[in-house]
N, C-alpha and C positions, 0 to 999 in steps of 0.2 A: 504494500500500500504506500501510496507517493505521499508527502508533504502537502499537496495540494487540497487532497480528497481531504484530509484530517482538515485543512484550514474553510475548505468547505459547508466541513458537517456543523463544526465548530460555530460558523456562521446560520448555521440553519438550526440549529440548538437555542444557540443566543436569540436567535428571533421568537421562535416559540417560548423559550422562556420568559421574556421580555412579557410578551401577550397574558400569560399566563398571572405573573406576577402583576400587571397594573391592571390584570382583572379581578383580582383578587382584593388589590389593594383599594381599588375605587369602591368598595364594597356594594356595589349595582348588583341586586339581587330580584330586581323588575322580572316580572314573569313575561316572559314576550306573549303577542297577539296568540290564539288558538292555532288558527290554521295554519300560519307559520309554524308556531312552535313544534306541530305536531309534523310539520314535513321536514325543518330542521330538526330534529332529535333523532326520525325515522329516516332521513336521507342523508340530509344534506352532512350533518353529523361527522356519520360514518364515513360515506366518500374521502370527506376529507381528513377522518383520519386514515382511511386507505394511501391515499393520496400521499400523504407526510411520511406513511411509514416506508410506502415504495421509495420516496427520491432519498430519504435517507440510504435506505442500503443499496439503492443503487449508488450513490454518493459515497459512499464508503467502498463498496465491492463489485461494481458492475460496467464494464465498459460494452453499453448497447448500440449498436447500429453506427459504428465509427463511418463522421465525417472525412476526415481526410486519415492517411497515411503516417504523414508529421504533421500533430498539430499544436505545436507549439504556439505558432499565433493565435490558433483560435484558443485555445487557453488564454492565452494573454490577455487578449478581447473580452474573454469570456468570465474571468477574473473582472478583468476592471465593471463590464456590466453588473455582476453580481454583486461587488462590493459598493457599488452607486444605488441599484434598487437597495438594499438593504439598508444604507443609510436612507437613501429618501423615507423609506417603510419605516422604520424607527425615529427618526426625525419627525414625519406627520405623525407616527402614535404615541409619543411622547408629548408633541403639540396640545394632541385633542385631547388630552388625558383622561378628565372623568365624561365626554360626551362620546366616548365609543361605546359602538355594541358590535356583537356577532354579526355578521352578514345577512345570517338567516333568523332572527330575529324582529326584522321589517319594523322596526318604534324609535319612537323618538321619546329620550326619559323626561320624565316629570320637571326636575331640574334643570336640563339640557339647555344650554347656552350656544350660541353661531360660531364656530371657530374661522377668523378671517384676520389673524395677525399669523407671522412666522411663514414659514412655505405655503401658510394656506391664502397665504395676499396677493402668492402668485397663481396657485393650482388647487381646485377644490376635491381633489382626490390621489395628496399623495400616497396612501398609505396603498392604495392598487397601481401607481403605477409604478410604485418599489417595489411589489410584490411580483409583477407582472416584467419588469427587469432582471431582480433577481432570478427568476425559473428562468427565462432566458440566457441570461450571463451564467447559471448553474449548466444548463442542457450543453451551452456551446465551448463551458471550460471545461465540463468531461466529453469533449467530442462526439456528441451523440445526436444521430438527425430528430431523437426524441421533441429535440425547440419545436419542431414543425407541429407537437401536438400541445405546443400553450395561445394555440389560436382556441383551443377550447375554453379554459378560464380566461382567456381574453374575452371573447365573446358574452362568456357571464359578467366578468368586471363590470362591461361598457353599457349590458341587462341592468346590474345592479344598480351601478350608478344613477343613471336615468331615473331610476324607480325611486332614489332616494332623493334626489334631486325635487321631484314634484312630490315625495312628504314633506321634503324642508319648506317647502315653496309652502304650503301649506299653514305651517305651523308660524313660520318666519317670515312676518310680513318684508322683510327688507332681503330677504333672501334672490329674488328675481335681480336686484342691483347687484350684490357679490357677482351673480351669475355674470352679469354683461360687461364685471372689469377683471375676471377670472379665468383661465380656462380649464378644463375639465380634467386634462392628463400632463401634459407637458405646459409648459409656463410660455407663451406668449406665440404658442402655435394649436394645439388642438384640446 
């Protein structure tokens, strides 16, 4: 096992623990909506802990579907992608600290305040588009054409997002303004 994969996993460790620990710590024990909760706990849940448990040990012990021959560049790339979504990710959830929730959750808390200071002045969704870099910059630093399959939680990201966008909108009359001097994923392009 290379140096790499260990500084990796190490990275992907540190992220879920991070989540773990300032959900714990926000002590946010809000019961989500019915329908949600019942399709997160029965679905979505699981998936994703499928999901964590496969890119770990593929991260640790699995070279699937090699990109190139040498790919040391794409490592390299692949690295610096990963370690930028990973800061963006932990930077936005560190930001929003007691106004996150689970994805599959669908609410907005009782307390819940607008976060639009920090990286969220530029982009109202970094915490997916770290997340959405990092599995990219993961897939392309263990050489694997696996990247090709994160157009699927892409696709949910840009689902969720959306959907959350018009609760906030909702809930937070000045939310439609953040919207039109913000962008969605990347800061001053989309």
């Amino acid at each position: 096992m290379d140096y790499l994969r260990i500084i990796l996993f190490i990275g992907l460790v540190f992220h879920k623990f991070l989540w773990e620990l300032l959900k714990k710590r926000s002590g946010v024990a809000q019961k989500p909506q019915l329908s949600a909760g019942l399709l997160g706990r029965w679905f979505i849940k699981p998936i994703k802990l499928f999901v964590l448990l496969f890119i770990g040990f593929q991260t640790l012990f699995l070279d699937l579907f090699p990109i190139a021959e040498d790919p040391s560049n794409l490592r390299l790339w692949g690295t610096l992608i990963y370690c930028v979504g990973l800061g963006t990710a932990v930077l936005g959830r560190l930001q929003l600290g007691n106004n996150w929730k689970d994805l599959e959750d669908y609410q907005v808390l009782k307390n819940q305040s607008l976060t639009t200071n920090g990286i969220y002045q530029y982009v109202r969704h970094p915490i997916y588009t770290g997340d959405i870099l990092l599995l990219i910059g993961l897939e392309v630093a263990l050489n694997s054409w696996l990247v090709a399959f994160t157009a699927i939680p892409l696709v949910i990201i840009v689902r969720q997002a959306i959907a959350e966008e018009v609760l906030l909108s909702r809930v937070f009359p000045n939310y439609q303004h953040y919207c039109k001097r913000t962008k969605r994923f990347i800061p001053f392009v989309a």
